[in-house]
LORO-680011 format. One record per residue (C-alpha): x, y, z; residue number from 0. Coordinates in Angstrom, 2 decimals, decimal comma, padded with zeros to 5 digits, m for minus. Each point is the difference from the previous one (the first is absolute). Last residue first. Example, Ala and Ser with C-alpha at 12.3 -4.5 7.8 and 13.67 -1.06 7.14 Angstrom:
+---------+---------+---------+-----+
|       x |       y |       z | seq |
+---------+---------+---------+-----+
|  013,67 | m001,06 |  007,14 |   1 |
| m001,37 | m003,44 |  000,66 |   0 |
+---------+---------+---------+-----+
END
This chain:
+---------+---------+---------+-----+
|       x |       y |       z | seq |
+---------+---------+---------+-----+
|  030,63 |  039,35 | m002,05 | 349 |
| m002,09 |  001,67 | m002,63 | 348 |
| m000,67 | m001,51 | m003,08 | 347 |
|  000,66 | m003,28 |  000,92 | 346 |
| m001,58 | m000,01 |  003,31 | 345 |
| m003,19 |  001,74 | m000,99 | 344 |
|  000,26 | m002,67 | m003,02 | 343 |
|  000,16 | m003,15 |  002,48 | 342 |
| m002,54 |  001,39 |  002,58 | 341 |
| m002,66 |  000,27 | m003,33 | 340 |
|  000,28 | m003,67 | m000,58 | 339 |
| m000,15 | m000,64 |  003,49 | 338 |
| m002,88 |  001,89 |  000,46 | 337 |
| m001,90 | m001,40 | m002,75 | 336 |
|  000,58 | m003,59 |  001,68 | 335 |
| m001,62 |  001,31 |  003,25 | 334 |
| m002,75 |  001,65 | m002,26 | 333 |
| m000,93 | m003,23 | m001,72 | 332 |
|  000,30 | m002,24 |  003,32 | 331 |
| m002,78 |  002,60 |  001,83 | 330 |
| m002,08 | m000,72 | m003,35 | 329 |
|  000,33 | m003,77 | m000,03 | 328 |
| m000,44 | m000,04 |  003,94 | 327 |
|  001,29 | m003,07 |  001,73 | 326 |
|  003,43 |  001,00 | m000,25 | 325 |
|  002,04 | m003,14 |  000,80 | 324 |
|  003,43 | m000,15 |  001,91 | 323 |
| m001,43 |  003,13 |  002,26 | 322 |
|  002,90 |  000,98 |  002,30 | 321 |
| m000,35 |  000,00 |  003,63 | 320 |
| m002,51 | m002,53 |  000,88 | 319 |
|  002,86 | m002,92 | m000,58 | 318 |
| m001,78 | m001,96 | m002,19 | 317 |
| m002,30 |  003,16 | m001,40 | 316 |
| m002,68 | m000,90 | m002,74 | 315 |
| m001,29 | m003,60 |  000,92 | 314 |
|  001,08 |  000,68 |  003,91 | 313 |
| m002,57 |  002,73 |  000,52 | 312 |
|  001,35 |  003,08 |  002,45 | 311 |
|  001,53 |  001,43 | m003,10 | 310 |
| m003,29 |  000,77 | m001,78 | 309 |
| m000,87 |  001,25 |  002,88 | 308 |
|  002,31 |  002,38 |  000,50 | 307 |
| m000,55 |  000,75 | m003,90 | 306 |
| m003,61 |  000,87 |  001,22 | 305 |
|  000,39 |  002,14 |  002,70 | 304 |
|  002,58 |  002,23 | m001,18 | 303 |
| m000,92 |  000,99 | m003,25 | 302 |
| m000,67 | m001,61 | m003,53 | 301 |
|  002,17 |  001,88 | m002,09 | 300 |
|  003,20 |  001,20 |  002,14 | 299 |
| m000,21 | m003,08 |  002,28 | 298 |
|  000,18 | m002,11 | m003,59 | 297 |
|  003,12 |  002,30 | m000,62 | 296 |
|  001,71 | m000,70 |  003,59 | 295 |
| m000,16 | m003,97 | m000,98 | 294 |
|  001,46 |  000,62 | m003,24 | 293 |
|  002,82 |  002,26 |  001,72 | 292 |
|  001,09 | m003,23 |  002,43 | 291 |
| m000,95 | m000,39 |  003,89 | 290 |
|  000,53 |  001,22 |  003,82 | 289 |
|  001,99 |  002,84 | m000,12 | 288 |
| m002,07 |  002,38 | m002,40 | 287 |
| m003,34 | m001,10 |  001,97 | 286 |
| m001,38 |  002,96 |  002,06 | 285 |
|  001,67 |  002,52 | m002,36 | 284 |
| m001,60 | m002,01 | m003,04 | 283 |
| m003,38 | m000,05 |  001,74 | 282 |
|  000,56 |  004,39 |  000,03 | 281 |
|  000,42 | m000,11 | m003,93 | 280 |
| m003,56 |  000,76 | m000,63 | 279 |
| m000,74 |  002,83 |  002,36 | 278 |
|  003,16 |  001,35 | m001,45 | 277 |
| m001,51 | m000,18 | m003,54 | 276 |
| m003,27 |  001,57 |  001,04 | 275 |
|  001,70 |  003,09 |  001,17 | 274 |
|  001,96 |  000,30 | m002,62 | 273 |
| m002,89 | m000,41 | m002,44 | 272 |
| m002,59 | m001,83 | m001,84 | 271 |
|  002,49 | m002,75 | m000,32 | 270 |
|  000,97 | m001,81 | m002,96 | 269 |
|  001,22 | m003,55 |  000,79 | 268 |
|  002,01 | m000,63 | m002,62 | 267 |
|  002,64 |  003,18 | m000,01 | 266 |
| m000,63 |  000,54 |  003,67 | 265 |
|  001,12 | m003,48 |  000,84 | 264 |
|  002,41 |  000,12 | m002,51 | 263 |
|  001,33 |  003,23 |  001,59 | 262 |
|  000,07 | m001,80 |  003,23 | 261 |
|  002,06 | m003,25 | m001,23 | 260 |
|  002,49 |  002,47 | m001,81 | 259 |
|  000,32 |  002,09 |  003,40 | 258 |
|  001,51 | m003,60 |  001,62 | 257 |
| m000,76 | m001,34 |  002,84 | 256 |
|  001,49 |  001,16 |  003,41 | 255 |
| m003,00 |  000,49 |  001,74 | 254 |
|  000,12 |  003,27 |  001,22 | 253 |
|  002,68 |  001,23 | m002,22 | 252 |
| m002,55 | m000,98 | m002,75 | 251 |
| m003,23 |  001,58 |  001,39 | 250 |
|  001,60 |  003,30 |  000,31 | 249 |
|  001,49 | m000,10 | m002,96 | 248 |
| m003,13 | m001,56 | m002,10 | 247 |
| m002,01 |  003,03 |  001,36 | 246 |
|  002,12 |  002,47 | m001,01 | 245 |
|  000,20 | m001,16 | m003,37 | 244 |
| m003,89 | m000,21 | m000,29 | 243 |
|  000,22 | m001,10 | m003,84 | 242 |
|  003,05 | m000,94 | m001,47 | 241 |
| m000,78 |  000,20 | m003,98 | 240 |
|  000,33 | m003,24 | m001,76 | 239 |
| m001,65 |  000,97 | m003,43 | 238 |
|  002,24 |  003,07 | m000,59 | 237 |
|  002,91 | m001,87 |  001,50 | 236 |
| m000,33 | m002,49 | m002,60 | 235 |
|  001,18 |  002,10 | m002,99 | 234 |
|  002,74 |  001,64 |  002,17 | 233 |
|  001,40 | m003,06 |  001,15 | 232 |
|  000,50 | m001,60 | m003,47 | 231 |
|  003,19 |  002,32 | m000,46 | 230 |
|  002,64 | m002,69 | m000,56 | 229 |
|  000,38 |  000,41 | m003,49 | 228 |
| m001,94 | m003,38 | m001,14 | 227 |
| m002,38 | m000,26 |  003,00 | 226 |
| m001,17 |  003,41 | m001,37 | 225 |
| m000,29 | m000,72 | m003,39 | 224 |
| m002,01 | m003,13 |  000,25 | 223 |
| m002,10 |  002,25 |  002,45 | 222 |
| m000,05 |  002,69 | m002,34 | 221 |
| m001,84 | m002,02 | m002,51 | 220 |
| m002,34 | m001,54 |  002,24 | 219 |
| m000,78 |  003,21 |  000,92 | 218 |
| m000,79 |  001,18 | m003,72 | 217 |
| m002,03 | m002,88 | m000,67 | 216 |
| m002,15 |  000,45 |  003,02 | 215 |
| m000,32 |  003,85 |  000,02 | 214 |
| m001,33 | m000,53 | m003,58 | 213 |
| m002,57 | m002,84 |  000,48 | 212 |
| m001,38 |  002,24 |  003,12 | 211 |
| m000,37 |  002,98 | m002,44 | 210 |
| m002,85 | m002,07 | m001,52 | 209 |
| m000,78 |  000,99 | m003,36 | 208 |
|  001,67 | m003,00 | m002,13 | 207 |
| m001,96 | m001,89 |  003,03 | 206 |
| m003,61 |  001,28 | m000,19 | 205 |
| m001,16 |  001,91 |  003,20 | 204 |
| m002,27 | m001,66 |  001,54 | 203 |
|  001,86 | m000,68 |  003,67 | 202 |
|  001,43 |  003,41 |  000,41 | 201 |
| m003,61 |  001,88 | m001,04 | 200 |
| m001,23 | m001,90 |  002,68 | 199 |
|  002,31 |  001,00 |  002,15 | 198 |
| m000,28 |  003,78 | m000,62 | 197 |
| m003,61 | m000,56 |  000,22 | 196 |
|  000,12 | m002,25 |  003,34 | 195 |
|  002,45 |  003,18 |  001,56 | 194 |
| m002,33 |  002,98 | m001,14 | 193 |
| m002,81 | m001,88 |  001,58 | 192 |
|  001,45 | m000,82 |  003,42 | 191 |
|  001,14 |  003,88 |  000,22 | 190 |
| m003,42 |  001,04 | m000,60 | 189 |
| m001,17 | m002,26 |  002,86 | 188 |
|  002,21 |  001,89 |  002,18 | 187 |
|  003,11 | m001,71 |  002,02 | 186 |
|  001,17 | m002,86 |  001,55 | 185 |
| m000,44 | m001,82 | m002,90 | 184 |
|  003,04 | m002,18 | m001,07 | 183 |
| m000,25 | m001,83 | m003,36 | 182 |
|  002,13 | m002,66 | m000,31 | 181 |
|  001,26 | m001,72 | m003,57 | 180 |
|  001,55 | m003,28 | m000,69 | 179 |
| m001,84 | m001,92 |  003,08 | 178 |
|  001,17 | m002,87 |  001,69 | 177 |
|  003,00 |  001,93 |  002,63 | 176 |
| m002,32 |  002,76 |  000,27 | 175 |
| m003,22 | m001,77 |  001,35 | 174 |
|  001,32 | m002,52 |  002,94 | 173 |
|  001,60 |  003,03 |  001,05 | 172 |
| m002,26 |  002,74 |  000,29 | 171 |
| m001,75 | m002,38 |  002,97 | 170 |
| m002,70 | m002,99 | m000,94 | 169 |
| m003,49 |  000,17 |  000,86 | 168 |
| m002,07 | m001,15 |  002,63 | 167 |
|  000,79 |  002,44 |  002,29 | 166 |
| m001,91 |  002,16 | m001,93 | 165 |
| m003,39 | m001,23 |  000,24 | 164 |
|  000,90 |  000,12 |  003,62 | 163 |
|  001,28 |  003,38 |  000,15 | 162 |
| m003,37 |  000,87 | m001,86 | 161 |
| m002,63 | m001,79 |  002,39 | 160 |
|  002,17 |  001,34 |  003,10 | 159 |
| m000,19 |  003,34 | m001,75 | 158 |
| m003,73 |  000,23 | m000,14 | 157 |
| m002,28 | m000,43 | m003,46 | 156 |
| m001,31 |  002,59 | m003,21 | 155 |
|  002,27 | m002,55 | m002,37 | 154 |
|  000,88 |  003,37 | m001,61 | 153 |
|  001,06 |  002,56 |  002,67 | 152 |
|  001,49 | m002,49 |  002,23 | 151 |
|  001,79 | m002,06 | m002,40 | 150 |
|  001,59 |  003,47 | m001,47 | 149 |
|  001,04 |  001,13 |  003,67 | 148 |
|  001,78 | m003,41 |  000,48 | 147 |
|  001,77 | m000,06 | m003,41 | 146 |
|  001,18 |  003,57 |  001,15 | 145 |
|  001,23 | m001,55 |  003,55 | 144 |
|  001,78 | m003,24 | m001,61 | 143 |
|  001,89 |  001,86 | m002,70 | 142 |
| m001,12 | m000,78 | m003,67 | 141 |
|  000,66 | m002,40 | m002,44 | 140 |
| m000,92 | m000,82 | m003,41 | 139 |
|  001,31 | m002,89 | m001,75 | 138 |
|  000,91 | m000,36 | m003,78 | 137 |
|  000,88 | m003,36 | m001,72 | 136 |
|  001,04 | m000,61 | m004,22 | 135 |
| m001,34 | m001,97 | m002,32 | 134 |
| m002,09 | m002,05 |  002,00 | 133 |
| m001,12 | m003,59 | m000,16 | 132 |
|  002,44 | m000,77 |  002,62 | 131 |
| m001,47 |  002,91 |  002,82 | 130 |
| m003,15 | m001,96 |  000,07 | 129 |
|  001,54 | m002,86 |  002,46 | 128 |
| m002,71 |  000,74 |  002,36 | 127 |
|  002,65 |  001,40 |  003,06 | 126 |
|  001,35 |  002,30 | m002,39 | 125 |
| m002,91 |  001,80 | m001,84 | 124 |
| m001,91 | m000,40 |  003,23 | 123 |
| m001,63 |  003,79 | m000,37 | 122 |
| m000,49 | m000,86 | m004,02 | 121 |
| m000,67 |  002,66 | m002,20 | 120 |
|  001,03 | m001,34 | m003,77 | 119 |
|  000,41 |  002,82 | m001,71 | 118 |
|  000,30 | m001,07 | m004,25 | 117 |
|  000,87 |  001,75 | m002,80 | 116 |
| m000,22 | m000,86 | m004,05 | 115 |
| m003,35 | m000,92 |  000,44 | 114 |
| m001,20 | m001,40 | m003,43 | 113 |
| m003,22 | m001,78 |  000,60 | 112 |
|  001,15 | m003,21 |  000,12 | 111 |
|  002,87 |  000,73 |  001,95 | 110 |
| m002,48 |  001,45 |  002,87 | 109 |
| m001,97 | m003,07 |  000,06 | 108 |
|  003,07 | m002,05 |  000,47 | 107 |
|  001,05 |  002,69 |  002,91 | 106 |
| m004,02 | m000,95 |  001,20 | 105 |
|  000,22 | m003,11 | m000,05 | 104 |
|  003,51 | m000,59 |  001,72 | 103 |
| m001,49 |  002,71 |  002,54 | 102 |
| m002,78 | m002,80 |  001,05 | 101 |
|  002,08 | m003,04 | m000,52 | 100 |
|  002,39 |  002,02 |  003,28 |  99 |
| m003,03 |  000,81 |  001,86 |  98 |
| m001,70 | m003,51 | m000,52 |  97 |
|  003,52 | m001,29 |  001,73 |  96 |
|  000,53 |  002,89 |  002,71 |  95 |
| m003,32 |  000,34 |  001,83 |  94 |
|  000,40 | m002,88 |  002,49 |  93 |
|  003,91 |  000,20 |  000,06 |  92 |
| m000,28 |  003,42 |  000,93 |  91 |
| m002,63 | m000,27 |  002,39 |  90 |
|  002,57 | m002,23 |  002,00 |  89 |
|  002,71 |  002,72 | m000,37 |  88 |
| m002,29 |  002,56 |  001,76 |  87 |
| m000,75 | m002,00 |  003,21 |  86 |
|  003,06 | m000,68 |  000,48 |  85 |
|  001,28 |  003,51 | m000,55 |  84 |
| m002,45 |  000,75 |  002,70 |  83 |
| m003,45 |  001,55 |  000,91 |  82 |
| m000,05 |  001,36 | m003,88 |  81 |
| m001,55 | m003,08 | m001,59 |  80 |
| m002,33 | m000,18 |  002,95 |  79 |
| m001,27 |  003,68 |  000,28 |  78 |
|  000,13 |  000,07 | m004,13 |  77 |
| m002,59 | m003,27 | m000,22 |  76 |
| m002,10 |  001,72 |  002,59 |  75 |
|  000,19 |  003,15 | m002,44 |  74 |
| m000,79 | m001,61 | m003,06 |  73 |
| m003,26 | m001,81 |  001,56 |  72 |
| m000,13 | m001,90 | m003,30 |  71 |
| m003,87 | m000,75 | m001,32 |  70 |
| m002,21 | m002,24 |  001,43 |  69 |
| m002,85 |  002,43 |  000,65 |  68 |
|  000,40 | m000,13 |  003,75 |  67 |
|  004,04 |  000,99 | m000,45 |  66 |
|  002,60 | m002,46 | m000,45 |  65 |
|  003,15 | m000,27 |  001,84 |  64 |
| m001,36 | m001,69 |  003,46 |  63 |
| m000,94 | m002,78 | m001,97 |  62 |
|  003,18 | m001,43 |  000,38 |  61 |
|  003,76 |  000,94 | m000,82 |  60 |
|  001,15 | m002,83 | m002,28 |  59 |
| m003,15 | m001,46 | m001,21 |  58 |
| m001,22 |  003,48 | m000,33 |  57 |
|  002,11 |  000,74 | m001,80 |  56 |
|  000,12 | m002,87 | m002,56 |  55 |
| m004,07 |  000,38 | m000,35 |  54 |
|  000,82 |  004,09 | m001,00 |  53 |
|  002,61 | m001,19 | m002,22 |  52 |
| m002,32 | m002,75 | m001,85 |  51 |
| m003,40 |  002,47 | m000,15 |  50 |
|  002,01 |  002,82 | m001,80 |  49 |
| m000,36 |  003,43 |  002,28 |  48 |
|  003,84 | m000,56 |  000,74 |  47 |
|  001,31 |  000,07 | m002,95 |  46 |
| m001,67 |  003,26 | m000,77 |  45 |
|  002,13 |  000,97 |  003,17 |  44 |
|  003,12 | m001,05 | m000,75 |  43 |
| m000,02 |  002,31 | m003,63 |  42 |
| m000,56 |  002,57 |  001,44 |  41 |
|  002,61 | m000,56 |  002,56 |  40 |
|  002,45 | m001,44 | m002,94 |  39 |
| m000,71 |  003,24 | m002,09 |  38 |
|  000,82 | m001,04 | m003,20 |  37 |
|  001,11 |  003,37 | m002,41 |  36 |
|  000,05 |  000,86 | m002,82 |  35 |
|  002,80 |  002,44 | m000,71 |  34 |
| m000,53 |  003,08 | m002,17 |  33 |
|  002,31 |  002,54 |  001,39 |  32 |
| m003,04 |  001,61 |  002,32 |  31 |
| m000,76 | m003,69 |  001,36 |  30 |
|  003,52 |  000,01 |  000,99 |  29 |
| m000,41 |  003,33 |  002,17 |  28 |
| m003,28 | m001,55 |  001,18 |  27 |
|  002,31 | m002,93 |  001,38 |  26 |
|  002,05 |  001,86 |  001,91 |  25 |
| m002,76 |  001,93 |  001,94 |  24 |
| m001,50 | m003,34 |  000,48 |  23 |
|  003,27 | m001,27 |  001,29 |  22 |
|  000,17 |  002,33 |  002,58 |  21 |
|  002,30 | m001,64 |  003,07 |  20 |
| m003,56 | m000,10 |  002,34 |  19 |
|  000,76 | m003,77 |  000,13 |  18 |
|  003,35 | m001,03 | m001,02 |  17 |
|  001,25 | m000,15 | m004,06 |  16 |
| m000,52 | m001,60 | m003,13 |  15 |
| m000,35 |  000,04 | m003,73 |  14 |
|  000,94 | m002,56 | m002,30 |  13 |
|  000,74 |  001,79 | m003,62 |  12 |
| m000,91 | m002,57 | m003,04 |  11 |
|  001,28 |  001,26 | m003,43 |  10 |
| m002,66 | m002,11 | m002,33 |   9 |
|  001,00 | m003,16 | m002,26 |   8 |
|  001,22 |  000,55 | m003,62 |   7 |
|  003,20 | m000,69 |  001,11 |   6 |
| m000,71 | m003,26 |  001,97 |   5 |
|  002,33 | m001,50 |  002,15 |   4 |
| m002,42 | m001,14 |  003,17 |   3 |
|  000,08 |  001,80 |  003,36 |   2 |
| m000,44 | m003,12 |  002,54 |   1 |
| m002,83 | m000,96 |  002,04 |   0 |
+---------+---------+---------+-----+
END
């Protein structure tokens, strides 16, 4: 699906985010500035008490899904979907084409009847293609242990069952470099609720009112001026800040890259914290040597294990050093964002 040109068409907002993130705390805060909203999950599972869906499950998983009555056995259909990503992206191909004619009803519906606003909640926002009809993208994300402690408290199951369930899902990541907006909630519930209004409020404001329209014009304008006397550095420094300086030393007369490439990294990749970033950069200490910056970014965002492996397979890596093709669309975005970003840093400060 693709967002259609239509100004009398409704402002869609695709919301995401990891399990236990809080995107039902977010979405009650829209809900309070006059969004209607599609749940996708709500919406997945009156799909799934339909007589067609329930016959294409259990063609795909068995009987073993369906309860004595004949209706969905939704959490034997959740122990598989969740057992591995596998697992998970083949119910998303099931579920994914009457869910996406499903919420093209329904925003249609909403038109019709005057909606001006529009959350569309969709966990797979990304990964279903849903993110193109939107307006604009926000993600919520939370830190591994609080998501944890969440899962436990509401899914009422053990911490194998959750750390698998979350497993499945993508890292910060694969969320901030597709979404316009993040939300981070490590914190109280309140705090979650104060931060979707203020957003909200952001996204609906009307555009000879929007403060945003202002700050845009006017740094355009002082860019042009800028480059013009020579001064452009100080506009761009505010948006480039070097993050974890002491950090990108260290790591930099380690490996003899340069800081610019590390302050990108930090700059795109958006780390929770120092501590977190190091953790992160410790492949590229291993590896510096032995292949090219690109190759050290996808390390960066997908790990270790994974680019290594990526490298190990002769239709990505030709000499299993350097990766000549990124297999990843999202691990490729960020690498190319960092060099983008590396080329500023070095401008504007080396």
């Amino acid at each position: 699906m693709k967002k259609t040109a239509n100004k009398n068409a409704p402002l869609v907002i695709g919301l995401t985010g990891q399990t236990g993130a809080g995107k039902s705390t977010v979405t009650q805060s829209f809900i309070e500035k006059g969004f209607a909203v599609i749940d996708c999950d709500q919406l997945t599972r009156e799909l799934q008490s339909r007589p067609e869906i329930l016959s294409m499950l259990e063609a795909a998983y068995g009987s073993q899904i369906l309860l004595q009555d004949g209706s969905l056995n939704r959490k034997m259909l959740a122990a598989i979907a969740f057992s591995e990503p596998k697992q998970t992206e083949k119910l998303n191909k099931l579920m994914l084409p009457p869910i996406c004619e499903e919420i093209k009803r329904r925003i249609a519906q909403a038109q019709a009847d005057g909606k001006k606003y529009i959350l569309l909640d969709a966990p797979t926002l990304f990964e279903s293609g849903l993110d193109k009809i939107c307006d604009r993208r926000v993600s919520v994300l939370a830190s591994e242990e609080v998501r944890l402690q969440r899962i436990l408290v509401r899914d009422k199951i053990d911490e194998q069952a959750a750390r698998r369930r979350m497993s499945a899902q993508h890292p910060d990541s694969y969320y901030t470099v597709r979404s316009d907006f993040v939300l981070r909630n490590n914190g109280t519930r309140e705090e979650l609720l104060r931060d979707g209004r203020s957003l909200a409020d952001e996204l609906t404001r009307p555009v000879n009112q929007d403060g945003r329209t202002a700050i845009i014009t006017l740094v355009c304008i002082i860019s042009v001026i800028a480059i013009i006397t020579g001064i452009y550095q100080l506009t761009f420094r505010i948006v480039y800040q070097r993050d974890y300086p002491a950090t990108v030393a260290a790591f930099s007369e380690q490996t003899g890259l340069p800081e610019s490439y590390y302050f990108a990294l930090a700059y795109c990749g958006q780390p929770e914290s120092e501590t977190d970033f190091s953790t992160r950069l410790e492949p590229l200490f291993k590896y510096a040597d032995e292949t090219d910056l690109k190759t050290l970014s996808v390390f960066y965002y997908a790990g270790e294990q994974q680019t290594l492996d990526w490298l190990a397979d002769s239709a990505y890596s030709t000499d299993g050093l350097k990766l000549d093709t990124i297999p990843d669309e999202a691990a490729e975005e960020f690498a190319d964002k960092v060099e983008s970003a590396q080329k500023m840093y070095h401008n504007l400060y080396e």
